[in-house]
C-alpha positions, -999 to 999 in steps of 0.1 A, spaced: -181 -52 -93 -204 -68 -66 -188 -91 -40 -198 -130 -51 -218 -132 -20 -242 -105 -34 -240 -123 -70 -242 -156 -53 -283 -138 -38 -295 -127 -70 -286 -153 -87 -303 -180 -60 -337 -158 -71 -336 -158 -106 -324 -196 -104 -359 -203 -79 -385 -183 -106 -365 -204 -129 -374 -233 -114 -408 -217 -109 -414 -218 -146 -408 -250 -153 -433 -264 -126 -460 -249 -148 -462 -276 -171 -481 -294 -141 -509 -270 -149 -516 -279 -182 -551 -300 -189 -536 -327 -204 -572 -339 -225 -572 -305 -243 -559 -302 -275 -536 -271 -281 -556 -239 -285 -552 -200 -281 -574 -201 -249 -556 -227 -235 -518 -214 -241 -527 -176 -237 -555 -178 -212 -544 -207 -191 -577 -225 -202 -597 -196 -182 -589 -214 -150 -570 -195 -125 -590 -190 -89 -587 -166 -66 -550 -166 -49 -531 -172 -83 -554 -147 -103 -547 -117 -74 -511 -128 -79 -508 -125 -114 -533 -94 -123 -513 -83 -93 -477 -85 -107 -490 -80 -143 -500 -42 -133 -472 -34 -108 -439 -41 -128 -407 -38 -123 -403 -8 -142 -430 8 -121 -412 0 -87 -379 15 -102 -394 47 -116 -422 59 -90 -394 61 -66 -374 78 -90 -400 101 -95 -400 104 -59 -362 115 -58 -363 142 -84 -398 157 -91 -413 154 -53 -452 149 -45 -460 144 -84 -450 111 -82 -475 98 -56 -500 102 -85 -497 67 -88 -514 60 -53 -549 75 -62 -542 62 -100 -541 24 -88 -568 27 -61 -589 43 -90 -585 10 -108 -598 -15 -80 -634 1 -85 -628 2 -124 -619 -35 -128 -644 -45 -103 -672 -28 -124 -654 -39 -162 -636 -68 -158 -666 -95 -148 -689 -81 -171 -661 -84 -198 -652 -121 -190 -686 -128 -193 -691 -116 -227 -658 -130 -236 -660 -164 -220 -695 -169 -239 -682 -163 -274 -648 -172 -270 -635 -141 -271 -595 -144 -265 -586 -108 -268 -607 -75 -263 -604 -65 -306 -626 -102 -306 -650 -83 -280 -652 -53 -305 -649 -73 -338 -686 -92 -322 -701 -62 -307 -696 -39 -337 -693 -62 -368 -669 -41 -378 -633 -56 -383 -612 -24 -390 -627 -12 -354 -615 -42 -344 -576 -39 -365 -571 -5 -351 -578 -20 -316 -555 -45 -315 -525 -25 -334 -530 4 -313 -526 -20 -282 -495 -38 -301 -483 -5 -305 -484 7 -269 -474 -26 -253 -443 -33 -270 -424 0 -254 -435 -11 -223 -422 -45 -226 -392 -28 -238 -393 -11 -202 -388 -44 -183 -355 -47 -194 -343 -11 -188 -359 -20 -153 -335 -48 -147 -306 -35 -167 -308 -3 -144 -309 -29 -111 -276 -44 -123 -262 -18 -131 -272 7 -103 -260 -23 -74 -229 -33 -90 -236 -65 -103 -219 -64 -132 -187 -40 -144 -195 -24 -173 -228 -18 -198 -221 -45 -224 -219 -75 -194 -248 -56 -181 -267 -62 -211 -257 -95 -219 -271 -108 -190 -308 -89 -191 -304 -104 -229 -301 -138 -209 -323 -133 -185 -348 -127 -206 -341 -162 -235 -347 -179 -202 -383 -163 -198 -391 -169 -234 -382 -203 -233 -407 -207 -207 -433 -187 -218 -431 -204 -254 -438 -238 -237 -462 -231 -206 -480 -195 -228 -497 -176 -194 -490 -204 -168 -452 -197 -164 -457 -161 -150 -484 -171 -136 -462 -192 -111 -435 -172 -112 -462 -148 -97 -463 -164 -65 -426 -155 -60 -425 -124 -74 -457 -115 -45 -434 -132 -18 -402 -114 -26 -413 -82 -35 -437 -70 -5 -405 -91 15 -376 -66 2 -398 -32 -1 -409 -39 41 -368 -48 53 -356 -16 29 -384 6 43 -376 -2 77 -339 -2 69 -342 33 59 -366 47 85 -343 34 109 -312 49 97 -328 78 96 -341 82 124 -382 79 115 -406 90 90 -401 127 101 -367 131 101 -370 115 68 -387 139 54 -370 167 65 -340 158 53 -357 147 18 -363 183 19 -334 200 25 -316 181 3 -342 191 -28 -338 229 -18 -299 225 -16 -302 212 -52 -324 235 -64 -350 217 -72 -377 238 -84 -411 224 -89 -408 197 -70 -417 201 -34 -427 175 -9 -458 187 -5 -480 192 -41 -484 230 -51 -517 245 -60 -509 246 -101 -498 208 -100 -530 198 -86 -547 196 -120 -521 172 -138 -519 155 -107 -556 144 -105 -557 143 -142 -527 118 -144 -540 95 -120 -578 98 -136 -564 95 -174 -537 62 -159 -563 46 -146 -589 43 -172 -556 33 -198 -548 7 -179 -575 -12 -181 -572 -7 -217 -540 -27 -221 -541 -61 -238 -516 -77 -209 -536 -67 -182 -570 -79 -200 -553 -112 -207 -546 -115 -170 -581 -109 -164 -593 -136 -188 -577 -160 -174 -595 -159 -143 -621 -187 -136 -649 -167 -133 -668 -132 -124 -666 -133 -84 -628 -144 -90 -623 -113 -109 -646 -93 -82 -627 -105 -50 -590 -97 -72 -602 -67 -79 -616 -56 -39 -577 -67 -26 -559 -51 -55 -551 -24 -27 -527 -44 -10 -505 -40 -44 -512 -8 -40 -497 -4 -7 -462 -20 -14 -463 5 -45 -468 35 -14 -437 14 0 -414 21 -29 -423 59 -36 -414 64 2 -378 46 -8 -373 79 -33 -381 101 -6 -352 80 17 -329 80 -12 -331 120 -13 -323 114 27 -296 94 24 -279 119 1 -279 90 -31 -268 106 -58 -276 91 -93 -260 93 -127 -272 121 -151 -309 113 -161 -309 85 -142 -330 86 -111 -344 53 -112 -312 38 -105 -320 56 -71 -334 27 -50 -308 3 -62 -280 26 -53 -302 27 -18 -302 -8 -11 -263 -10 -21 -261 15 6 -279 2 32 -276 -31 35 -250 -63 28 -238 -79 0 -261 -109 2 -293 -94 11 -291 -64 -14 -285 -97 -38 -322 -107 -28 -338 -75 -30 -317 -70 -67 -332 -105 -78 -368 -102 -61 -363 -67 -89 -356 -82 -114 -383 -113 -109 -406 -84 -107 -400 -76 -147 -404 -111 -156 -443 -117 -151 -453 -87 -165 -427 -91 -196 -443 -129 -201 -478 -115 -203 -471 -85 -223 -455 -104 -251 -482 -132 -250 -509 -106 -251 -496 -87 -285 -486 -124 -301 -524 -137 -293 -539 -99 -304 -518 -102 -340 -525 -139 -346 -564 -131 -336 -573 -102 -352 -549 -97 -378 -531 -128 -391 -560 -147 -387 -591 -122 -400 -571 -111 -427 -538 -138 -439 -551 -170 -429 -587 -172 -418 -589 -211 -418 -559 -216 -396 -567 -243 -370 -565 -236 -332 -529 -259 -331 -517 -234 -357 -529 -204 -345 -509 -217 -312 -476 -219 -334 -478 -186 -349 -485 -170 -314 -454 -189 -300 -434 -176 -322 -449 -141 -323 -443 -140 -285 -408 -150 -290 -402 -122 -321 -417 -98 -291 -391 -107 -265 -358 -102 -289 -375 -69 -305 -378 -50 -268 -339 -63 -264 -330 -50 -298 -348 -20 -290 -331 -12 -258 -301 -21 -271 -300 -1 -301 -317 32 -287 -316 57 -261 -334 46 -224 -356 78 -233 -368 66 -267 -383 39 -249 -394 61 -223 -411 86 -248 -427 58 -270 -442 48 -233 -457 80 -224 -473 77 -262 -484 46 -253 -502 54 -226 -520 81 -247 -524 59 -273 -543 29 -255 -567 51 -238 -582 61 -276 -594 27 -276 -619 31 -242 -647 44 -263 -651 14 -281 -649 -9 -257 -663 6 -226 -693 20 -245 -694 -16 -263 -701 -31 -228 -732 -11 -219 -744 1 -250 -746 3 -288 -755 39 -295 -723 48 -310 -717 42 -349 -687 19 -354 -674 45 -382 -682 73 -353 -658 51 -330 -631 49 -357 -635 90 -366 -629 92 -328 -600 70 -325 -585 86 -353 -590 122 -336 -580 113 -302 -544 97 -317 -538 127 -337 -546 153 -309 -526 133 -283 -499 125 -305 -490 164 -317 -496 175 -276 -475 155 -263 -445 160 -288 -451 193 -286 -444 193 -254 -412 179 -256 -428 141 -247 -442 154 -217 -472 134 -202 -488 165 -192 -499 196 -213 -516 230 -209 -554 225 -212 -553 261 -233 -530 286 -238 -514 296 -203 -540 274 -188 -536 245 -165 -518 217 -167 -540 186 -173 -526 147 -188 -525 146 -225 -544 110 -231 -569 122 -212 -575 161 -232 -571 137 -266 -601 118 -249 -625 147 -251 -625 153 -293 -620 117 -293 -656 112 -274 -667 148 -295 -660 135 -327 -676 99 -324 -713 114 -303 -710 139 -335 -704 116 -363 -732 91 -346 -755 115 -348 -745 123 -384 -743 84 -398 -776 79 -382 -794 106 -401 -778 95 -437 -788 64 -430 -757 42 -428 -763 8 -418 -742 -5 -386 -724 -40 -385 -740 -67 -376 -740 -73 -335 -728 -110 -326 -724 -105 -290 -748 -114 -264 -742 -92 -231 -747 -102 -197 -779 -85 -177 -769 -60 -153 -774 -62 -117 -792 -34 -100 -799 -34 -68 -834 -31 -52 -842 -13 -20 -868 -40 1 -898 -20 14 -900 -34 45 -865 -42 55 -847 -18 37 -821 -40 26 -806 -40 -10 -812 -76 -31 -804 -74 -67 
């Protein structure tokens, strides 16, 4: 059991994003009536600073500052994939996300399926768009809470699993109240803390460590040891020539599924406009950084001789910060934790409530709905969300959860053909893209079961190592080229195409000055 001045810390955090979240009902435009852009989107109207924070905190969550240092402690180099996987993504969204909001902001698109359902005409393109990123977000939201539960649990704060799990069950009412009044503006202000208190506890814990240690090579060295002691095959400190392949396919394959998922493209939307999204998108590294932060706290933990439950390494930083510091700042850096599941929880659940209300209660149960009652229905979707990743944590294994993830993750990136492609061009068939879809999910699916829910899989027989989203992406992209080709010479029409897209910029080269104007 924590000591109450430890309780009294973590509790002073969650009470301030608390408060946080009910300041956001200062940003709401009071002469607008209610409306799905308005609740989900925060009327498209976030600049600069709050945008960074939010897409910021929407990508980096809580779970992912728990496991990449877990990684860290038990598998080694592998787990600083995610350094070149969200530095990949800074030139990604820069290129994607402006011309996206563009398009979107145009037509009123409020979710990327509403992208696809006006650039293809198709709406079961556009259905298996926006079930396929339900279906991989709602795992992932079910992640935030195994995040916080392993905080309280790992530091102490609570006695036993039940109390553990009662309070992540109330932790997280008190975001859905908040997010079912203020939609997107409560984590968007609870963003602003989550920024201050995270890059805050990962620099004192960092330097915490290093200093107990004795520096960054002493550090290492003793990382080392301990992983030979334990017999830790596989998992060096510095990446082995056969891991080299997943490792650049993992961080390749992560970054192009990211952009994919409907939480962080609702982040994105909400921006105010395209050189918003452009300067987010150029300091996205500094998120990055803090992320480089935390996998160096596995690589401490290791030092420091933590030693974590069964199957439970990302309890490993927790247990650190128990270690190394007192009751009332490891209380901070427990609550600045679990602030950090809370944005990205609140967007995750508003982006699959405003994707089923959209494109499938709305296209296909109640097409007349207004904009006030399409607002209702999302409300309560987001809500149903929130209590379904609790019941699901609480009623299965943490490695369901973690499975259905990895799926997830090869799941979403079947869906970068159609919209990707969508953005630039038209070439492919909409039946083509659903073909592909279809053979991408299959492929992925019986790889990565196959290999006992492992996120990477042999290329070929005895061959390397590669990630499984991305080897599913290849028939996916095979099969839809191939039926195009097919469609086109029977003569099947294509959907009508309702979306205007912006003109690219291309940049000239000035004869006589040599400088490049667009």
């Amino acid at each position: 059991m924590a000591d109450g001045a430890m309780a009294t810390a973590f509790l002073a955090v969650i009470g301030g994003a608390s408060l946080l979240a009910a300041t956001a009902r200062r940003l709401h435009a009071r002469d607008r009536l209610p409306s799905l852009e308005g609740w989900a989107l925060a009327d498209r109207s976030l600049g600069t600073v709050w945008a960074w924070l939010l897409l910021g905190g929407t990508v980096f969550t809580a779970y992912t500052f728990t496991a990449v240092p877990g990684l860290a402690y038990g598998n080694g180099a592998t787990a600083f994939f995610a350094l070149p996987y969200t530095v990949i993504v800074c030139p990604l969204a820069f290129a994607l996300l402006p011309r996206l909001w563009s398009v979107a902001r145009r037509h009123g698109y409020v979710t990327v399926a509403d992208f696809v359902r006006g650039r293809y005409g198709s709406p079961p393109l556009a259905l298996v768009v926006a079930l396929t990123g339900i279906l991989a977000t709602m795992p992932y939201l079910a992640l935030q809470l195994l995040g916080i539960r392993a905080v309280l649990t790992a530091g102490g704060l609570y006695p036993d699993a039940v109390t553990g799990d009662l309070a992540t069950a109330a932790l997280f009412a008190g975001l859905a109240v908040a997010t079912y009044r203020h939609g997107l503006r409560a984590p968007t202000v609870i963003s602003a803390l989550k920024g201050v208190a995270v890059f805050g506890s990962v620099l004192a814990t960092v330097w915490l460590a290093l200093e107990h240690l004795g520096g960054p090579g002493a550090m290492f060295a003793a990382a080392g040891s301990t992983l030979a002691e334990r017999g830790a095959e596989g998992a060096p400190l510095v990446l082995a020539p056969g891991q080299r392949s997943a490792f650049a396919t993992l961080a390749l394959g992560s970054a192009l599924a990211l952009l994919m998922y409907p939480h962080v493209l609702t982040a994105g939307f909400a921006a105010s406009g395209t050189g918003v999204l452009r300067r987010v998108s150029s300091a996205l590294p500094l998120w990055t950084a803090v992320l480089g932060l935390f996998g160096l706290l596995g690589i401490a933990a290791l030092a420091h001789g933590v030693r974590t439950p069964h199957g439970g390494a990302e309890a490993a930083v927790p247990m650190l910060v128990d270690r190394l510091m007192p009751g009332p700042q490891a209380g901070l850096v427990f609550g600045a934790l679990a602030v950090g599941a809370m944005v990205p929880a609140a967007v995750m659940s508003i982006a699959a409530a405003t994707s089923f209300v959209r494109n499938v209660y709305v296209e296909y149960f109640h097409p007349t709905a207004t904009p006030k009652h399409q607002v209702r229905v999302a409300k309560a979707v987001s809500l149903a969300a929130k209590a379904g990743a609790i019941a699901f944590v609480l009623g299965l294994r943490d490695q369901d959860a973690v499975n259905l993830q990895l799926l997830g993750g090869v799941w979403i990136l079947q869906t970068l053909p159609a919209v990707a492609a969508g953005l630039f061009t038209r070439r492919l068939h909409h039946r083509a893209l659903l073909a592909g879809w279809a053979a991408g999910m299959a492929v992925g699916t019986f790889m990565v079961v196959r290999e006992g829910f492992s996120p990477v899989v042999p290329f070929w027989p005895s061959g390397p190592e590669v990630y499984a989203g991305l080897a599913a992406l290849l028939p996916n992209l095979a099969v839809a080229v191939a039926a195009t080709f097919a469609l086109d010479r029977a003569g099947v029409p294509r959907g009508p195409d309702a979306t205007t897209l912006p003109p690219r910029i291309i940049l000239r080269r000035r004869p006589e000055t040599g400088a490049s104007t667009p």
